[in-house]
C-alpha positions in Angstrom: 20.1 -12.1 -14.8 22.5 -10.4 -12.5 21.4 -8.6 -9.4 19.3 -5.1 -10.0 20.4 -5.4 -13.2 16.9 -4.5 -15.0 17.1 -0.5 -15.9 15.1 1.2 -13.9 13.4 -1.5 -12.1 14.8 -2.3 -8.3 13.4 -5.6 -6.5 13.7 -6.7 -3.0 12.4 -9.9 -1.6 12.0 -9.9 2.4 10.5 -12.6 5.3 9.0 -11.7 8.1 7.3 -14.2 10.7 4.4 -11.7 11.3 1.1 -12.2 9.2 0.4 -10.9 6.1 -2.7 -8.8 7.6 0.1 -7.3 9.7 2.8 -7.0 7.2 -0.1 -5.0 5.4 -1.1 -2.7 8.1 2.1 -1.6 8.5 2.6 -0.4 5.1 -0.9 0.7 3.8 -1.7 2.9 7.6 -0.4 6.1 8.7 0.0 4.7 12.1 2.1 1.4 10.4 4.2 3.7 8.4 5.4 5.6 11.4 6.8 3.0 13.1 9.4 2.6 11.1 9.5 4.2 7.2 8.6 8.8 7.8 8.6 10.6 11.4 4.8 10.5 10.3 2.7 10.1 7.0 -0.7 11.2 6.4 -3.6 9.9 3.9 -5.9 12.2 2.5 -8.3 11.0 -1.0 -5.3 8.5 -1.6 -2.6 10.8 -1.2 -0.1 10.0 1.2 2.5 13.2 2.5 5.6 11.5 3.9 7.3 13.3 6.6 11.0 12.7 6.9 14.1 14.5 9.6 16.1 16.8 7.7 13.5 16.6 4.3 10.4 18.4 2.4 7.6 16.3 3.2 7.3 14.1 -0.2 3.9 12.9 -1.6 2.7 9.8 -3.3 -0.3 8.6 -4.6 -2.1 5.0 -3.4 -2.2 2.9 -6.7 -3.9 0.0 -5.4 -4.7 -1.5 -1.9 -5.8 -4.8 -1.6 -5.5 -6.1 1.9 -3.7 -8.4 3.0 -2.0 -9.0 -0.7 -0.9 -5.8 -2.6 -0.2 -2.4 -2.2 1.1 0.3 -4.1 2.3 4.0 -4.2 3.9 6.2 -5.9 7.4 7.3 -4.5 10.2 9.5 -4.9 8.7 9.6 -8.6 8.7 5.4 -9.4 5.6 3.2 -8.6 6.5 1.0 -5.8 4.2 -2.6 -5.3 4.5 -4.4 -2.2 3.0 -8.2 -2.7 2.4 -10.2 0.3 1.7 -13.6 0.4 1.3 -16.3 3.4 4.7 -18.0 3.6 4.2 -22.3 3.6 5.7 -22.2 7.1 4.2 -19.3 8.7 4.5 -15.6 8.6 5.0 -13.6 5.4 7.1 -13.4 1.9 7.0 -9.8 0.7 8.5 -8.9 -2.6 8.9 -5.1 -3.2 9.2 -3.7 -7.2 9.8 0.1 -8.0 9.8 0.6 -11.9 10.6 3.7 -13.2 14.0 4.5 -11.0 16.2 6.7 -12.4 19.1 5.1 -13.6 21.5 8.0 -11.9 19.1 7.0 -8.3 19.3 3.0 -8.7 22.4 3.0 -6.1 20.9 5.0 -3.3 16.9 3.7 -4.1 18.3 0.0 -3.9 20.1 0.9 -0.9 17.2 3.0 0.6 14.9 0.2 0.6 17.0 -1.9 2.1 17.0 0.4 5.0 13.5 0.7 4.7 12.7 -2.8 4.5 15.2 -3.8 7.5 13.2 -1.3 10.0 9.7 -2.6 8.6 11.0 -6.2 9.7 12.4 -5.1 13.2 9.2 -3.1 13.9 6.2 -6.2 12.5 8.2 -8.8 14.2 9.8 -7.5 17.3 8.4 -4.8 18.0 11.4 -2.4 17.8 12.2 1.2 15.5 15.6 1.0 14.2 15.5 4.5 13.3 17.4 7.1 15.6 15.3 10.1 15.2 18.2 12.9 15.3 18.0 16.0 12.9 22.0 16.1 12.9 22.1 12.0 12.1 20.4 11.4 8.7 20.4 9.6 5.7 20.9 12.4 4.0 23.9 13.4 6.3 25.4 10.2 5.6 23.8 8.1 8.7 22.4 4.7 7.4 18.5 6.2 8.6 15.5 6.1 7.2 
């Protein structure tokens, strides 16, 4: 298999030295998300409204939560699972699948989560929000943002 080369399908792998429980909370809690994926997100019944600079607010439903293991959403119209698992030496080994991308999307979703995957590493284990929070600096303007 080449990379990304399934249609429709992106998959990311990531370590972080931080614990899965805290891996976890940062992805499946309003308060985790906004330190480093939306300018904020709420949760209301399972629904999650994702606020971004410069963007409609996008929604996505909670598929499954199983802490510290497995989460899942849907996003930007593909289901997105997170799994998290202790890695043998300490922190944790995430792997990220979003299935049903749109094949015209797959550049700028692979690429997005990238992004989003870099910042959820700098803010779980040290502490820090690579994002630059400027209306005139955005991903969609270009700037490599979340």
């Amino acid at each position: 298999m080449t990379f990304q080369s399934e249609p429709g399908v992106v998959r990311w792998r990531l370590h972080c030295r931080a614990a899965p429980e805290k891996v976890f909370e940062a992805l499946a809690t309003d308060a985790g998300r906004a330190r480093y994926w939306a300018e904020s997100t709420s949760e209301d019944n399972g629904v999650i409204t994702f606020r971004f600079l410069n963007h409609p607010p996008v929604t996505g439903r909670i598929l499954d939560s199983q802490p510290p293991s497995a989460f899942s959403v849907e996003y930007f119209g593909a289901v997105t699972e997170f799994s998290l698992s202790a890695a043998d030496r300490g922190g944790t080994d995430l792997t990220l699948v979003a299935s049903g991308v749109p094949e015209d999307e797959r550049v700028e979703v692979t690429a997005g989560w990238v992004s989003v995957l870099m910042a959820l590493k700098a803010a779980v284990d040290h502490g820090v929000d690579l994002r630059n929070h400027d209306e005139s600096r955005t991903w969609t303007d270009g700037y490599a943002d979340n």
